[in-house]
C-alpha positions in Angstrom: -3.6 -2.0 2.4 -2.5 -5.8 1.9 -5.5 -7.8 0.5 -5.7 -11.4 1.9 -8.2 -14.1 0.8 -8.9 -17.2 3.0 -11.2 -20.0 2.1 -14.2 -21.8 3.6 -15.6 -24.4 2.9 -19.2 -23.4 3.9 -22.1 -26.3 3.0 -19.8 -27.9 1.3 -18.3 -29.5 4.5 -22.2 -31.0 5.3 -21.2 -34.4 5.4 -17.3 -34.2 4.2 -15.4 -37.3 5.3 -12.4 -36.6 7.6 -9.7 -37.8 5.2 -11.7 -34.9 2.6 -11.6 -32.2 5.4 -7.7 -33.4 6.0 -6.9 -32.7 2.3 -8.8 -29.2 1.9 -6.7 -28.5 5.2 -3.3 -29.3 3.4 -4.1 -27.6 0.0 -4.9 -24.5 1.8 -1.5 -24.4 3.5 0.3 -25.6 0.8 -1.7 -23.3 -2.1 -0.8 -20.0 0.0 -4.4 -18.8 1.2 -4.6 -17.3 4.3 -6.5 -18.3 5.8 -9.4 -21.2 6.7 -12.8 -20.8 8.3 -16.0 -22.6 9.7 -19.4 -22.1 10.1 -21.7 -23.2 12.6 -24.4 -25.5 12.3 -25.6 -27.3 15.6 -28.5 -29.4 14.4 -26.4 -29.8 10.8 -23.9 -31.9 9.2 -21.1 -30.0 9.5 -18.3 -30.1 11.4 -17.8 -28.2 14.7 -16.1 -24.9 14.6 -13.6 -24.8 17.1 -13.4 -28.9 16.8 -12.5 -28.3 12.9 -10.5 -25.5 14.0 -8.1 -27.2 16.3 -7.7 -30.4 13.8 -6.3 -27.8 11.0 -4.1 -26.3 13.5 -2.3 -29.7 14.3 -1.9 -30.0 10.8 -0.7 -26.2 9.5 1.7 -23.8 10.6 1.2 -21.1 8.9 -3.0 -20.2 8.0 -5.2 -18.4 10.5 -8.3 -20.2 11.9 -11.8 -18.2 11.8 -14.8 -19.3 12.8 -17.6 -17.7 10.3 -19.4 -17.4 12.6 -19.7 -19.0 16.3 -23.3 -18.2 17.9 -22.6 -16.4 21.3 -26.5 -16.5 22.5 -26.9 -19.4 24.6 -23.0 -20.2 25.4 -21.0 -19.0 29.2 -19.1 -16.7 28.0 -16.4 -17.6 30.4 -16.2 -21.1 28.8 -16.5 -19.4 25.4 -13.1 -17.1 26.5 -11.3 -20.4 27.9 -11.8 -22.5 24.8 -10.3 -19.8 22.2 -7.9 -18.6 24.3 -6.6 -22.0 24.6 -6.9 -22.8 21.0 -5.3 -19.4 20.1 -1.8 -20.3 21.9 -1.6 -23.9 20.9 -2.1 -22.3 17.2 0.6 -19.8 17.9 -1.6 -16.8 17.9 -3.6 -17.4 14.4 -7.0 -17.6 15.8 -9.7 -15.1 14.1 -12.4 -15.3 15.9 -15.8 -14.4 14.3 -19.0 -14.1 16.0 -22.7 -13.5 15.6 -26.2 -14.1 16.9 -27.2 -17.8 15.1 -29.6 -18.4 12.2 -33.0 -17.8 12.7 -34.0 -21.2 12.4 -36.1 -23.0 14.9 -34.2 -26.1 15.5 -31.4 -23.5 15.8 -32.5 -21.8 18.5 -34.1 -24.5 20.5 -31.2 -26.4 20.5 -29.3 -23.1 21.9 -32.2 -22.6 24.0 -32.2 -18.7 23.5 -35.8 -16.8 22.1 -34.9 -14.8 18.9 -36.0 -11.8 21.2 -33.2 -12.7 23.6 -30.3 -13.3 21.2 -29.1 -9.7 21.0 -28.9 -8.7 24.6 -27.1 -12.1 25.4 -24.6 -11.6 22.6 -23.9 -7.7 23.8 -23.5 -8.7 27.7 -21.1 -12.0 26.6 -18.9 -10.1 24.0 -17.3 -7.8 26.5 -17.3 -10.4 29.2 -15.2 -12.2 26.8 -12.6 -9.3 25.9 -12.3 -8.9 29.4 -11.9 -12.4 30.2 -9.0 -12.3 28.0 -7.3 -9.5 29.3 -7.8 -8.6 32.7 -6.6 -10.4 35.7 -9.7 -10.8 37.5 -12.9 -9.9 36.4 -16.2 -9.1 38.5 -19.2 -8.3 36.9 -23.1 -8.3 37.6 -25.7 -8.3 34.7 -28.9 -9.9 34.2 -27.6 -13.0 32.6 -23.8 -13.6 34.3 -22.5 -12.5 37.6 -18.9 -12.8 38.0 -16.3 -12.2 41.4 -12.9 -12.0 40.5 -12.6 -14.7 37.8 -10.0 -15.1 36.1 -9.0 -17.6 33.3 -5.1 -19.3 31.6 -3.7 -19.7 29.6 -4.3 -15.9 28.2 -4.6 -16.0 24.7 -1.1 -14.9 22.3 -2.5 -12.0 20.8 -3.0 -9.1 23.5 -6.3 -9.9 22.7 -7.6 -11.3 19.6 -9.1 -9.1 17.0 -13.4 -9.9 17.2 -15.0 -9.8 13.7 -18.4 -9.4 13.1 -21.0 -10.1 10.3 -24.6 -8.6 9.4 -26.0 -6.1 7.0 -29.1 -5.0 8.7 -29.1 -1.7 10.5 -29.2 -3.2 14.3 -25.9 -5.5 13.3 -24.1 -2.4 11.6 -24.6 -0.8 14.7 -23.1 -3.8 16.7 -20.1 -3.9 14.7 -19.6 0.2 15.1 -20.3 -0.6 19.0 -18.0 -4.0 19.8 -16.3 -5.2 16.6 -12.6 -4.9 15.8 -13.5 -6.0 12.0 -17.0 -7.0 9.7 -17.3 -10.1 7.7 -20.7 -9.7 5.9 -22.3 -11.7 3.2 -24.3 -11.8 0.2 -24.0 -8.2 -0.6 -22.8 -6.0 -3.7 -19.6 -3.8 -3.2 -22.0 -0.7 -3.3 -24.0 -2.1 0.0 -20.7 -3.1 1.7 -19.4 0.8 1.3 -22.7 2.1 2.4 -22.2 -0.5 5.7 -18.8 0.3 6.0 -19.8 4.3 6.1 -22.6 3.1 8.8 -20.0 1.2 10.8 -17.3 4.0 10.8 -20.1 6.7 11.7 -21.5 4.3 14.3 -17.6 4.0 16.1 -16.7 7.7 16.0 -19.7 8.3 17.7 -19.0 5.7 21.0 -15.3 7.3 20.8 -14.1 3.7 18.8 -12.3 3.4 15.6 -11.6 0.0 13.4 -8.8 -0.4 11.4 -9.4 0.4 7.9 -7.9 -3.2 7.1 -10.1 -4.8 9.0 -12.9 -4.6 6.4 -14.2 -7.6 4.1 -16.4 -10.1 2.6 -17.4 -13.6 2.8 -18.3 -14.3 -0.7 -20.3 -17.1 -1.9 -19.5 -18.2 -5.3 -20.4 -20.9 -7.5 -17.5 -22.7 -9.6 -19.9 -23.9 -12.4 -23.8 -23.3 -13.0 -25.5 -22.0 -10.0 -27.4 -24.6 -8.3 -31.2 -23.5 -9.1 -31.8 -24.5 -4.7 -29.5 -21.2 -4.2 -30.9 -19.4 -6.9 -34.4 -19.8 -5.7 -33.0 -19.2 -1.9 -31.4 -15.5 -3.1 -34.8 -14.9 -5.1 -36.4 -15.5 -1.8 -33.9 -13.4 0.4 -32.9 -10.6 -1.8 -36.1 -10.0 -4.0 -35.4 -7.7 -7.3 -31.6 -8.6 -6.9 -29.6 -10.9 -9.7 -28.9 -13.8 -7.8 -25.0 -13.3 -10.1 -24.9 -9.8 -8.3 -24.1 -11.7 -5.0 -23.0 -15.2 -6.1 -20.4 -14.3 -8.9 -20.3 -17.6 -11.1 -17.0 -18.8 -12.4 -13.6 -18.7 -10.8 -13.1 -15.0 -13.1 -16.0 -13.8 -12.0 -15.4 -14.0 -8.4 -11.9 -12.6 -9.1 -14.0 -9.3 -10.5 -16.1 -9.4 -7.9 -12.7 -9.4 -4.9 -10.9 -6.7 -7.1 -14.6 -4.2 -7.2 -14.2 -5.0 -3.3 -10.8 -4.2 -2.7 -11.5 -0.7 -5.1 -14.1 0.5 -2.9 -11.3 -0.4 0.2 -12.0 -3.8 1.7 -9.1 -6.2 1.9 -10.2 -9.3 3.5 -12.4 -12.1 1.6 -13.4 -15.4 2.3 -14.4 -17.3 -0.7 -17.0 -19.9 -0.1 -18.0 -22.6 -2.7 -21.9 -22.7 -3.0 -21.6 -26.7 -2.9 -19.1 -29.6 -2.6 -16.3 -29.9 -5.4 -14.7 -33.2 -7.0 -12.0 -32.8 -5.4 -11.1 -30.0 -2.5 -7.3 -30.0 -3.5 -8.1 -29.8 -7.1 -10.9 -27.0 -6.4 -8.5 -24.9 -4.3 -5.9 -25.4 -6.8 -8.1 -23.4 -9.6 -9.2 -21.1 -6.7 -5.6 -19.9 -6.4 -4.6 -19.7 -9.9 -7.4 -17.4 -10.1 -7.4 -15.3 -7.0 -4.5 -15.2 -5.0 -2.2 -13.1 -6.9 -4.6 -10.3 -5.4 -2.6 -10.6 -1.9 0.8 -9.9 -3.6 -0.6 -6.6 -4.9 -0.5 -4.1 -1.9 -3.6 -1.2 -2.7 -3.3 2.2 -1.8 -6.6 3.6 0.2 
């Protein structure tokens, strides 16, 4: 099992300035992560996925590009297949993308224009659509939301087709990720709940005759370089009740480091470290993030 650790930049990049977004793209190739990726925020300040996404592989060579997550519900999936694709052989083949069902925010969802109701059975009728869209030569298809006769899109993406990760702790999204995901990216969770999902997930694909690679299993960790900022605090006291907010947010740069190397003992092997607010400086943030994490990926693990 080869541990990697990518980065993103997660609220941080609410209002980062190009030239900032230009230098955290640079230290990230140059430090030796993995890989970089971008969250979703339509009625935010951050910066568009696949926009971001495309301006870091003009500038790189070597990182993958993930999106963490892009909202399916609400988007053609036909469009949605054309866009990656596209992105994913001007890159060279490093696109990882990520999907999920949006925040349930209001000004979220009306500016998708999908009900909360509606989200799930959009995202299950688009995610295949989009698979197939990237692999088949024409594809006809007629569900309650898209009908389809023989359409077809190019360029085809490099990768034969791209591996789809998923997020989500809650039993319905373990579920999904058992039913269409090639790999699960969850969040703000202990390594004890992200075996127990894991278990879920396995249990959920040997029963629809699927399996997922056992390397395709990871975190997106939030941490917080200094003091955590009392806003998150209150916000994990609020979303996790009778959990240490520390338990999910490791605080320090060695803390987080425990917190990958408890992951990667209980078998998961991808992270994505997120900063829980803007540093100084990216470059001089990512610098420290290395010195204290990246080692991990030289150290091949047994399962």
């Amino acid at each position: 099992m080869k541990v990697r650790i990518g980065f993103g930049p997660g609220t941080g990049a609410a209002g980062m300035a190009a030239a900032d977004f230009a230098e955290m793209v640079d230290a990230l190739e140059a430090e030796g992560f993995d890989s970089l990726w971008l969250s979703e925020r339509l009625t935010g300040q951050s910066f568009d996925p696949v926009v971001g996404l495309s301006f870091a592989a003009g500038r790189t060579r070597r990182i993958k590009l993930g999106t963490s997550v892009m909202v399916l519900p609400g988007r053609n999936p036909v469009v949605v297949a054309k866009e990656l694709a596209t992105l994913d052989v001007l890159c060279g083949g490093r696109l990882l993308p990520a999907f999920g069902l949006g925040v349930a925010e209001p000004a979220e969802q009306q500016a998708f224009g999908v009900a909360r109701e509606e989200r799930a059975a959009w995202f299950d009728e688009a995610l295949p659509l989009i698979r197939r869209l990237w692999t088949e030569e024409a594809v006809d298809h007629d569900g309650p939301r898209f009908q389809l006769q023989g359409v077809s899109i190019g360029p085809r993406p490099v990768q034969h087709p791209p591996d789809v990760w998923l997020g989500g702790r809650a039993p319905s999204e373990l579920r999904r990720v058992g039913r269409l995901g090639d790999g699960w990216l969850p969040s703000f969770c202990t390594p004890a709940e992200a075996e127990a999902g894991r278990e879920e997930i396995e249990k959920v694909a040997a029963e629809t005759g699927r399996s997922i690679d056992p390397e395709h299993f990871g975190a997106l960790v939030v941490y917080s370089a200094g003091p955590m900022p009392e806003r998150l605090r209150a916000a994990l006291q609020l979303r996790r009740p009778g959990v240490d907010p520390a338990a999910v947010v490791p605080v320090g740069h060695e803390a987080l480091r425990t917190r990958l190397e408890e992951f990667v003992a209980r078998g998961f092997s991808k992270f994505v470290p997120v900063p829980a607010g803007a540093p100084a400086s990216w470059s001089g943030e990512l610098s420290q993030l290395a010195s204290a994490v990246l080692d991990l990926q030289t150290q091949r693990r047994s399962t």
